[in-house]
Backbone as CSV, one residue per row, in Angstrom:
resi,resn,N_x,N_y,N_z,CA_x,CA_y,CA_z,C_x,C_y,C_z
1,UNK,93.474,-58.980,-19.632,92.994,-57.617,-19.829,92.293,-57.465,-21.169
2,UNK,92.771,-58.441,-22.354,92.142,-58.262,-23.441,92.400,-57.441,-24.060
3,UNK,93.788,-56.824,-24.181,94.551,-56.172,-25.028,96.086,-56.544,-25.596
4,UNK,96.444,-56.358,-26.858,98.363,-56.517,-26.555,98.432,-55.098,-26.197
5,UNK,99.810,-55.810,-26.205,101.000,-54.192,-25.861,100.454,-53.318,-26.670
6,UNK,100.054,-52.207,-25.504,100.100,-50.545,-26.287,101.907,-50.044,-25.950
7,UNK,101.857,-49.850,-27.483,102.959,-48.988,-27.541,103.491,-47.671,-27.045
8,UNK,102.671,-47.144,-25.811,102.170,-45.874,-24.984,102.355,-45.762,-23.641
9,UNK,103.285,-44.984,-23.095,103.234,-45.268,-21.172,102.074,-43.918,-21.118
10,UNK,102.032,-42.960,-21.818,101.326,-41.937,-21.667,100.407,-41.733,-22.792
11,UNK,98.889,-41.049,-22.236,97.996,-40.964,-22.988,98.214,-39.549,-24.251
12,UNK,99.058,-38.769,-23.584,99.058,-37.478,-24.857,99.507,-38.183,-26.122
13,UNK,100.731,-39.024,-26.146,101.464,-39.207,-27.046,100.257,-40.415,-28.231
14,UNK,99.288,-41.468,-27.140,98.374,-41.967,-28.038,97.133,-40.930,-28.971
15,UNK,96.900,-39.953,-28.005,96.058,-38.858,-28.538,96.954,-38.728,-29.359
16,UNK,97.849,-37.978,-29.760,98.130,-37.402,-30.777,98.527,-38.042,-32.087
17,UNK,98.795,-39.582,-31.600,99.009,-39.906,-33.195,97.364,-40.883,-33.797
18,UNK,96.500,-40.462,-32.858,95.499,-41.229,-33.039,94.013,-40.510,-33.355
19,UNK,94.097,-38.969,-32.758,93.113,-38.086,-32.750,92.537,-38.332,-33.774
20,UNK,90.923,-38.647,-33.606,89.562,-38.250,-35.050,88.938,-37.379,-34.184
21,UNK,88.560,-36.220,-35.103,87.356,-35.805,-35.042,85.940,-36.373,-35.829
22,UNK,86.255,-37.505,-36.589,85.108,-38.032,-37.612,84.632,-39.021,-36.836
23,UNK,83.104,-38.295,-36.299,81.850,-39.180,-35.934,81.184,-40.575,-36.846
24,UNK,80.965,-41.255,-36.388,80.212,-42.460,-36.380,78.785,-41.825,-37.766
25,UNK,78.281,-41.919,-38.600,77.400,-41.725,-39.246,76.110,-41.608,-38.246
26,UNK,75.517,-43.284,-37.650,74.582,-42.909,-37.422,74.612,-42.078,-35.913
27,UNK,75.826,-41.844,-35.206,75.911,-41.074,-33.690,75.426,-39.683,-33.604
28,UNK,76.498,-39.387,-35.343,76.090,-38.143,-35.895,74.919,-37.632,-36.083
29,UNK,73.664,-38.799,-36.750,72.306,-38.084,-36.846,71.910,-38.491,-35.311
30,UNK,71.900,-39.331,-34.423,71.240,-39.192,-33.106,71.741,-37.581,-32.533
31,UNK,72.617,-37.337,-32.784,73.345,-36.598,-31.764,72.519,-34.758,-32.218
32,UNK,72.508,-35.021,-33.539,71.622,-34.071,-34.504,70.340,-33.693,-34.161
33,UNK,69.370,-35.091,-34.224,68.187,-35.419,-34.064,68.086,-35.340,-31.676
34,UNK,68.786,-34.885,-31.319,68.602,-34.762,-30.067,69.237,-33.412,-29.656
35,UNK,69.716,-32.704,-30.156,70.524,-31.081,-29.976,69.065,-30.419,-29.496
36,UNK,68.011,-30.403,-29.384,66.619,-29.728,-29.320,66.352,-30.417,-27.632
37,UNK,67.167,-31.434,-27.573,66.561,-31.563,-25.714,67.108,-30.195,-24.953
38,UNK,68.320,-30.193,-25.427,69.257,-28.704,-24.018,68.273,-27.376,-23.989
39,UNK,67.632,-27.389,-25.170,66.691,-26.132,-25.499,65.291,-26.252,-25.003
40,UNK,64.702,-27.145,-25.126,63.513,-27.897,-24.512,64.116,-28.350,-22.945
41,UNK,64.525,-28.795,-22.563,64.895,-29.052,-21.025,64.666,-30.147,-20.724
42,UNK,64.412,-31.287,-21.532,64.030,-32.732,-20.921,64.343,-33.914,-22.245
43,UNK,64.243,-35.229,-21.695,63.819,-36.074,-22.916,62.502,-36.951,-23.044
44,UNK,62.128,-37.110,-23.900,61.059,-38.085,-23.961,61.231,-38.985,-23.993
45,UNK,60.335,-39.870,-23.613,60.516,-41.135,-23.749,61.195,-42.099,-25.061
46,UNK,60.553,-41.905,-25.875,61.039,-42.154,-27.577,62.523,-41.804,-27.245
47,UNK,62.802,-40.413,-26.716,64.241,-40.239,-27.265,65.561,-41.327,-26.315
48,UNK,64.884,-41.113,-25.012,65.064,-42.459,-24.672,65.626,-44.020,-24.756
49,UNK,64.607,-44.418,-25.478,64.654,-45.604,-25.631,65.699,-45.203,-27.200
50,UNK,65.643,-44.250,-28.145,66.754,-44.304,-28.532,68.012,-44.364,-28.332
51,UNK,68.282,-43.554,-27.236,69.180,-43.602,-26.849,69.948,-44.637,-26.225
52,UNK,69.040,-45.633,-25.451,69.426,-46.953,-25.519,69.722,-48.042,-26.558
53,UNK,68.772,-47.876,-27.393,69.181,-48.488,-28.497,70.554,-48.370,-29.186
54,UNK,70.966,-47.364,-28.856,72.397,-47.362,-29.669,73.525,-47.526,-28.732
55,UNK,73.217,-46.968,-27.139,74.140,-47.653,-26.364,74.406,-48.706,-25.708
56,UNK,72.937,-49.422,-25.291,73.008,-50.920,-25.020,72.052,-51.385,-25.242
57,UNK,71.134,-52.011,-25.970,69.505,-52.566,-26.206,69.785,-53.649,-25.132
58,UNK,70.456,-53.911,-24.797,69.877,-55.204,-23.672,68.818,-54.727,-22.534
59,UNK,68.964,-53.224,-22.074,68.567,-52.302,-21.042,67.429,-51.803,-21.693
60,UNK,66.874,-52.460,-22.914,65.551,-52.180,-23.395,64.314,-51.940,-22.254
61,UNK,64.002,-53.456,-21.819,62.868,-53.745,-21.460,62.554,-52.660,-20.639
62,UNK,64.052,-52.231,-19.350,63.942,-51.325,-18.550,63.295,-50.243,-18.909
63,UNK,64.232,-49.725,-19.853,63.956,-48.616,-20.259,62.825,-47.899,-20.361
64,UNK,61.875,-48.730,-21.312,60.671,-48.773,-21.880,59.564,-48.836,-20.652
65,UNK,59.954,-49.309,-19.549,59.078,-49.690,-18.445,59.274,-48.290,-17.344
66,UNK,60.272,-47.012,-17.908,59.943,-45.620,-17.125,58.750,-45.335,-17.950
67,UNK,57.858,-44.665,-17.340,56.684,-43.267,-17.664,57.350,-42.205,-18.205
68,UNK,56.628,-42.238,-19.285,56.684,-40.495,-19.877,56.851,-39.310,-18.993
69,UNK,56.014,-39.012,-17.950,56.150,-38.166,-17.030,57.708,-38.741,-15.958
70,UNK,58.083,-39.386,-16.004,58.969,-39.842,-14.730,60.250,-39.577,-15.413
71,UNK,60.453,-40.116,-16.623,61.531,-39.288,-17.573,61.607,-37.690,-17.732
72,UNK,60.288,-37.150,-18.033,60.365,-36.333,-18.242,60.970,-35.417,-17.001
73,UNK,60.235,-35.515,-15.812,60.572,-34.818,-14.504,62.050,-35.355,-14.019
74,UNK,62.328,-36.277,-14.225,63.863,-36.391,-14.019,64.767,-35.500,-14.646
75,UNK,64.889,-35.497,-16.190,65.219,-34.988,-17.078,65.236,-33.439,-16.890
76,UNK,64.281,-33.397,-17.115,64.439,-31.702,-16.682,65.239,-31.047,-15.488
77,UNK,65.367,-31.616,-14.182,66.341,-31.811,-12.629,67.641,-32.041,-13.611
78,UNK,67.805,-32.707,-14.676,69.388,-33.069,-14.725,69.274,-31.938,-15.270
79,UNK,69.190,-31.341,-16.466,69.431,-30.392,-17.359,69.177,-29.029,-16.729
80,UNK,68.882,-29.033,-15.468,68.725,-28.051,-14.658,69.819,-27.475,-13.736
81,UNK,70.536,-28.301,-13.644,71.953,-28.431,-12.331,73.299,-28.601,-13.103
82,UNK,73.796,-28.185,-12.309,75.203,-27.559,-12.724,76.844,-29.010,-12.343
83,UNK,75.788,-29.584,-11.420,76.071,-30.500,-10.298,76.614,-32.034,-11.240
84,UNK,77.865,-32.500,-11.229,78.050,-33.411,-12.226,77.176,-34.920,-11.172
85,UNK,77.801,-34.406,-10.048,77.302,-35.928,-9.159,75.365,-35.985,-9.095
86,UNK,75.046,-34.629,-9.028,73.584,-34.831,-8.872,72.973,-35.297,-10.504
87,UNK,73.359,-35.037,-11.715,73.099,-35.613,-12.254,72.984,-37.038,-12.997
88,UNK,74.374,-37.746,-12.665,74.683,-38.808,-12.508,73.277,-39.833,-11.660
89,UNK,73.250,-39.287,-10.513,72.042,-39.618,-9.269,70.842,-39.493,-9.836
90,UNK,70.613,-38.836,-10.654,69.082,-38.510,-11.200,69.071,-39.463,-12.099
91,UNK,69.855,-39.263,-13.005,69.499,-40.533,-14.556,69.567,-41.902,-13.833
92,UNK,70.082,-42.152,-12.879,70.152,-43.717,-11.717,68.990,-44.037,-11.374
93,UNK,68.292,-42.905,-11.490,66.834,-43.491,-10.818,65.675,-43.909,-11.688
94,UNK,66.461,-43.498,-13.060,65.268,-44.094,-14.268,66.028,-45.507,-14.089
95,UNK,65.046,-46.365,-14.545,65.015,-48.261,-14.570,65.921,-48.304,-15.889
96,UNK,66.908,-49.090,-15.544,67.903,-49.419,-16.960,68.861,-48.599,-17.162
97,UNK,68.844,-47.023,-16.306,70.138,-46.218,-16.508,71.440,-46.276,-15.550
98,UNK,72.066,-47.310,-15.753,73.330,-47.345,-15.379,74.625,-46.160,-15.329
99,UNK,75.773,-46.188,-15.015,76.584,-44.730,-15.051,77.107,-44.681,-16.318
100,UNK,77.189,-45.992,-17.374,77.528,-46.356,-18.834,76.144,-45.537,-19.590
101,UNK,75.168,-45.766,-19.494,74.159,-45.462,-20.078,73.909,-44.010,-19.474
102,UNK,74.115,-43.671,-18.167,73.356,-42.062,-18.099,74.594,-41.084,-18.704
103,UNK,75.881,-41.675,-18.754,77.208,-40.964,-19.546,76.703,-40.681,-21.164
104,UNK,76.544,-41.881,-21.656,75.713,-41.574,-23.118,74.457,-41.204,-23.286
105,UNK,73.864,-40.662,-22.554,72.508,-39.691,-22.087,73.032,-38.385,-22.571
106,UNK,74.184,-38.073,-21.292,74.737,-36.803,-21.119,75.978,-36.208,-22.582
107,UNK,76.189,-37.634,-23.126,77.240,-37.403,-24.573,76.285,-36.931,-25.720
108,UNK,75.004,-37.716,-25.546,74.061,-37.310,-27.120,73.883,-36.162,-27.222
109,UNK,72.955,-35.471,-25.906,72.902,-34.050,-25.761,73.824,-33.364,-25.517
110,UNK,75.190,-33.642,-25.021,76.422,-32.330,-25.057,77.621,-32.912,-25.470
111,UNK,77.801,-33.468,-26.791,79.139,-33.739,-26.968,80.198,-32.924,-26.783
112,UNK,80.129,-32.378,-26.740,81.314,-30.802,-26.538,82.056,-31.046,-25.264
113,UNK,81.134,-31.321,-24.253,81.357,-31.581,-22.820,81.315,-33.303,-22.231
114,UNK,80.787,-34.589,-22.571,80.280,-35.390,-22.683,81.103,-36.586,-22.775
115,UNK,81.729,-37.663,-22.747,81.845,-38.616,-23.572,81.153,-39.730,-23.133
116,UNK,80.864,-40.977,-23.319,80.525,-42.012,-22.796,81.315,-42.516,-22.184
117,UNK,81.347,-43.450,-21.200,82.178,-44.329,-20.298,82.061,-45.682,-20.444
118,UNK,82.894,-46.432,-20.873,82.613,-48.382,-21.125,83.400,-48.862,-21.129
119,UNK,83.463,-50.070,-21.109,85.049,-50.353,-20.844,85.910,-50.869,-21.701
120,UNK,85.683,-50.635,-22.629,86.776,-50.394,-23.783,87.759,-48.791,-23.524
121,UNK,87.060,-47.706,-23.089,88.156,-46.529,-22.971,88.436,-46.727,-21.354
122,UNK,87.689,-47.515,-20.438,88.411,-47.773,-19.144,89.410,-48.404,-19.053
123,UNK,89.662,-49.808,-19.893,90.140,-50.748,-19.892,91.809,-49.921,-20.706
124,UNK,91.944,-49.261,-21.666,92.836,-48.552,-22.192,93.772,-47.307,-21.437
125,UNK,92.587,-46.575,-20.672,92.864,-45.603,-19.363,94.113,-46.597,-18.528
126,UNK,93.518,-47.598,-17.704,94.161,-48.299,-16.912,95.415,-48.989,-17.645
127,UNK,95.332,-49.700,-18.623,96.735,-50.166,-19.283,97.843,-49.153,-19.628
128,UNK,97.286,-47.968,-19.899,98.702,-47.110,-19.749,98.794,-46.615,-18.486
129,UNK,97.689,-46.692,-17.191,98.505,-45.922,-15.992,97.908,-44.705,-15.726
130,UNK,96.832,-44.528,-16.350,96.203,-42.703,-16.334,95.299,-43.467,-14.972
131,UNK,94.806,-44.688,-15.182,93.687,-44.481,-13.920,94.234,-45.646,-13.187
132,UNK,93.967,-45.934,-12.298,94.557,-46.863,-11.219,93.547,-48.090,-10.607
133,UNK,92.264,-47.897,-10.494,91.072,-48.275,-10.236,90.620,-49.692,-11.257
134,UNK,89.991,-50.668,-11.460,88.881,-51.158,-11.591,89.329,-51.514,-13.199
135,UNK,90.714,-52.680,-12.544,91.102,-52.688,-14.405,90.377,-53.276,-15.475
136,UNK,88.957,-54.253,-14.998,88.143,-54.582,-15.768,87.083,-53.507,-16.666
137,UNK,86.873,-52.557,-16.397,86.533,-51.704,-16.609,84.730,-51.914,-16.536
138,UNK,84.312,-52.375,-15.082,82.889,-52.710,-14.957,82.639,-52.360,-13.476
139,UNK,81.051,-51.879,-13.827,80.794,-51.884,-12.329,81.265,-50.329,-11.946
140,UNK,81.227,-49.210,-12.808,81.781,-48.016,-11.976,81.471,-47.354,-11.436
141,UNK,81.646,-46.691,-10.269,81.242,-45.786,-9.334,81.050,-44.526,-10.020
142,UNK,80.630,-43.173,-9.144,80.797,-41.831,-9.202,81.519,-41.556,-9.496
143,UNK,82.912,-41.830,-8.647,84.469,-41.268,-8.671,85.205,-41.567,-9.696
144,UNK,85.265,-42.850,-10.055,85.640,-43.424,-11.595,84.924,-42.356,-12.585
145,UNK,83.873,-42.494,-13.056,83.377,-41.809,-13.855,83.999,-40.299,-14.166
146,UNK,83.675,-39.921,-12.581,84.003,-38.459,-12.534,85.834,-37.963,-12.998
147,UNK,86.404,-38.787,-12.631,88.001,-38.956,-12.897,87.785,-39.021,-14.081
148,UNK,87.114,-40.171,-14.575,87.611,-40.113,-16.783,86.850,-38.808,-17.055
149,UNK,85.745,-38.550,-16.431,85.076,-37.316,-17.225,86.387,-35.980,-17.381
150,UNK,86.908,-36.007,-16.620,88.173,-34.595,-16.262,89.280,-35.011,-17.021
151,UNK,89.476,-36.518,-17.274,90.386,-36.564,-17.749,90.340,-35.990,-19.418
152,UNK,89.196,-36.648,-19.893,88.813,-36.562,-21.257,88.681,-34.804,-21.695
153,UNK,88.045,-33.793,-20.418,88.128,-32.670,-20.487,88.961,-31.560,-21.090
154,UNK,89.885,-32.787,-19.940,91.571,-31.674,-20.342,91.818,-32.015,-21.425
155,UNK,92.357,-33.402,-22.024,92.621,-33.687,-23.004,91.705,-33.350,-24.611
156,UNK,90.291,-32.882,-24.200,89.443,-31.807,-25.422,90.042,-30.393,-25.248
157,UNK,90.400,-30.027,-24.326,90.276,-28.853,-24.420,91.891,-27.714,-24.784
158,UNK,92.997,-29.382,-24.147,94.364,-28.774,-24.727,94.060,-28.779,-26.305
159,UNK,93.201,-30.075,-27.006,93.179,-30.375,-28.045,92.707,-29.291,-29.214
160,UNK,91.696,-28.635,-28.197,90.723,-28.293,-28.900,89.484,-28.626,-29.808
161,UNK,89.211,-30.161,-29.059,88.487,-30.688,-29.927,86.766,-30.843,-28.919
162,UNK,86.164,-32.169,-29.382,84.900,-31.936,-28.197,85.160,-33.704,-27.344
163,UNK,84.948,-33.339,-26.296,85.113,-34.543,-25.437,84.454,-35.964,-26.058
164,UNK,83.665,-35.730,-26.846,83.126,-37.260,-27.403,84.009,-37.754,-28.165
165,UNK,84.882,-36.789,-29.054,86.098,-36.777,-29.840,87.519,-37.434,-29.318
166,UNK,87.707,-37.156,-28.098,88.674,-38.118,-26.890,88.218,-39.749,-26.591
167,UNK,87.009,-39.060,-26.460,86.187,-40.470,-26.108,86.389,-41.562,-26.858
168,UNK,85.794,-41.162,-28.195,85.601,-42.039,-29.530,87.462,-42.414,-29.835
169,UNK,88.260,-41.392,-29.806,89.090,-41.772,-30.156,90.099,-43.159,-29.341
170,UNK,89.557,-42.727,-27.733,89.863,-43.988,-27.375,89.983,-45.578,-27.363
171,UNK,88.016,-45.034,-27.356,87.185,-46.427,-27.855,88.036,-47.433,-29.214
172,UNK,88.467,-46.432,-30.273,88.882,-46.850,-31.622,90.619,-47.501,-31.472
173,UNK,90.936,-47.233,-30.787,92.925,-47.135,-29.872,92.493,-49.005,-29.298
174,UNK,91.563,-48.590,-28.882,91.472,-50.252,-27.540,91.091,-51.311,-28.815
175,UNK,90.014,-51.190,-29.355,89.618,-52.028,-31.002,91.222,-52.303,-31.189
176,UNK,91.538,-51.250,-31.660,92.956,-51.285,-32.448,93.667,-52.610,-31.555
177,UNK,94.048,-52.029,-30.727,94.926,-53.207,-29.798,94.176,-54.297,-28.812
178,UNK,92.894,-54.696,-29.183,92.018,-55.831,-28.443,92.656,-56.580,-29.089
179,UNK,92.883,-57.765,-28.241,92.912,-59.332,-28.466,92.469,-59.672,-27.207
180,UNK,91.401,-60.987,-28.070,90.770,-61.421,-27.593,89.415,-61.221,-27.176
181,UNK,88.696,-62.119,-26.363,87.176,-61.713,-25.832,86.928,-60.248,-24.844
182,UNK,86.214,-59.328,-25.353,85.957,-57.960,-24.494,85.827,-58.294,-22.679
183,UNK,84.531,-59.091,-22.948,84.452,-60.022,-21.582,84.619,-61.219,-21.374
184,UNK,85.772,-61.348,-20.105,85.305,-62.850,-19.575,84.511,-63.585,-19.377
């Protein structure tokens, strides 16, 4: 699995002795430098390929190989709908956006609501028992996604904090207790 023993059968008790609200420096200025898409209604291309850049550059080439217009008209359909699955479906259809990558699409522009999905906070989910599914934490469906998205929800919102804040704090919990190679 690529973790030791978490000291945790349940996720409240790791939230709570683990909670940050302190962002990443540079997440902080992307996240800054992109607050103007929800208001504008779309992304550009540039913002884009930033946005890859910080969540996976391997998904470059893809990336770079959507049209300005094809981003754009997608983009605007997501930020338009209310619909968690139809948006998911829309960012799928740009080249290079995976459900890892259209999650950190949807985290830059709404951290509040948002977190990313990877499998460092999948892989942590499943070792204590919150999710049941796909203990490698690769390859995820709709339903996966949609399950951590609710989970992370509740857990911002008993908190009072913003879902990227659950997120991140996870991500930082699994570091903590990795041993060994991320992937096989």
């Amino acid at each position: 699995m690529g973790t030791k023993d978490i000291p945790f059968d349940k996720l409240e008790p790791l939230i709570i002795k683990h909670l940050s609200k302190d962002e990443y420096e540079q997440t902080a200025e992307l996240i800054k430098e992109l607050s103007i898409v929800k208001k504008r209604g779309f992304l550009t291309k540039d913002e884009l390929i930033k946005i890859c850049q910080w969540k996976s550059p391997r998904a470059i080439r893809h990336i770079k190989s959507n049209t300005s217009p094809t981003i754009k008209k997608i983009t605007i359909q997501v930020f338009n709908t209310n619909y968690e699955k139809e948006k998911i479906e829309l960012l799928r259809e740009l080249k290079g956006v995976s459900i890892p990558m259209a999650s950190a699409i949807l985290m830059l522009t709404n951290p509040k609501r948002y977190g990313v999905i990877d499998i460092r906070v999948w892989q942590l989910l499943y070792k204590i028992g919150t999710v049941k599914t796909n203990p490698k934490g690769l390859n995820f469906s709709f339903q996966e996604w949609y399950r951590y998205l609710k989970i992370i929800q509740y857990f911002a919102k008993n908190f009072k904090v913003k879902a990227r804040d659950i997120e991140r704090t996870l991500f930082q919990v699994h570091k903590l207790y990795q041993d060994g190679l991320l992937y096989e």
